[in-house]
N, C-alpha and C positions, 0 to 999 in steps of 0.2 A: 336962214330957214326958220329959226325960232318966232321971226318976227311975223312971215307968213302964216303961219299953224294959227298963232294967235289970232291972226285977222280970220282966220278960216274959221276960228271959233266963236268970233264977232260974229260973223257973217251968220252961222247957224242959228245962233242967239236968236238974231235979227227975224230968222224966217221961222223960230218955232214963236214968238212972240205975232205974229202975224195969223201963223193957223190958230194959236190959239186963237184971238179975234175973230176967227173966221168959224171957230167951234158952235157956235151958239146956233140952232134955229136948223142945223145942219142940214135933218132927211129934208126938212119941208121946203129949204131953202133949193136944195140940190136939186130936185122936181122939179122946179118953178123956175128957177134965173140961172143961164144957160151961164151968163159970164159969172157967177157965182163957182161953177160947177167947174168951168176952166179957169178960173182962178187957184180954186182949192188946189184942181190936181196937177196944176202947174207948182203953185209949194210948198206940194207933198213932193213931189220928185226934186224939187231945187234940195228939198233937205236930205232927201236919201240920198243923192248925187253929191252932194258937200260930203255929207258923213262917210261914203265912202272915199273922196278925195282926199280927206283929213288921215284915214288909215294907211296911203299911200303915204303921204307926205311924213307921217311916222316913221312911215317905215324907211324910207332914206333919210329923214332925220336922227334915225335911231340905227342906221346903218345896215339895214337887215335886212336878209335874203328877198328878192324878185320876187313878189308874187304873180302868179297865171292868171287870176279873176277876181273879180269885184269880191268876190267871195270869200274867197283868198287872202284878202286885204284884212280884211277886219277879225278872220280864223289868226293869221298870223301876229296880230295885237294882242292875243289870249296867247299863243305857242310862247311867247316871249314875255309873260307874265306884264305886260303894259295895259293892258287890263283883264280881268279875271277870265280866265277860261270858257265856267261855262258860260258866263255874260257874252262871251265872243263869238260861243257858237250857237247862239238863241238869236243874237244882235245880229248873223252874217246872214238873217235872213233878209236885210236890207234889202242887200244888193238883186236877189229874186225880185224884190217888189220895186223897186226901180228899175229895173227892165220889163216891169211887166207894165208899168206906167208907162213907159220909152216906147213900147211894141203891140201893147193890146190894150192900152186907154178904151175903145172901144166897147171890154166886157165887163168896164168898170159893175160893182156893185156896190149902188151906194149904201146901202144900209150896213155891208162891210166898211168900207171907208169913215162914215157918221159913227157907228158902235163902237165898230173895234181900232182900226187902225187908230183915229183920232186919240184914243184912250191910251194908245203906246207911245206918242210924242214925249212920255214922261222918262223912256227906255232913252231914247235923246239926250237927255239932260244929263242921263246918267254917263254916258258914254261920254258924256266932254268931263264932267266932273275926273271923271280913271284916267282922261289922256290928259287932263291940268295936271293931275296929281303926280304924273308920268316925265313930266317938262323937266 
């Protein structure tokens, strides 16, 4: 299992190193180049769909109770001090925004997405650094 986590942290690496790339030129970009625009939002959800997979894969690595929802997942890494509390319950707002990516792509806003979400990819980072530290 330890080996898996670790590739799942590969794996995230991989895709925040990618949106960064993909940060530059953002609003104007996202207006203009359709495959631009499904690119991005295809690995903004590849990385919130990881990060919550990782909180899973915690949590039966670390042996601890089932959690009910994506939500759940990453609350539960904070309840068990695997990473900081309120980190976990600011962080568990992932899993809203990857279903909302999964279910209503649609009422995207970009200038949300370009401003802000882009600007929290750094909360990412942080979140594998607590679950390294955690190993």
């Amino acid at each position: 299992m330890l080996h898996k986590i670790e590739q799942k942290i590969r794996s995230i690496e991989e895709l925040l190193a990618i949106l960064d790339d993909l940060k530059a030129d953002c609003k104007e970009r996202f207006l203009a180049d359709k495959i631009y625009q499904g690119a991005l939002l295809h690995y903004l959800y590849l990385v919130s769909d990881s990060s919550i997979a990782l909180a899973e894969m915690m949590i039966k690595y670390k042996n601890l109770r089932k959690s009910n929802s994506y939500y759940e997942s990453i609350d539960l890494l904070g309840e068990y001090n695997i990473i900081p509390a309120e980190f976990a319950y600011d962080f568990a707002k992932i899993a809203s925004f990857r279903n909302f990516l999964a279910h209503h792509y649609e009422r995207i806003d970009y200038k949300e997405i370009c401003e802000s979400t882009l600007a929290k990819l750094s909360e990412i980072k942080l979140y594998l650094e607590y679950i390294r530290k955690s190993l």
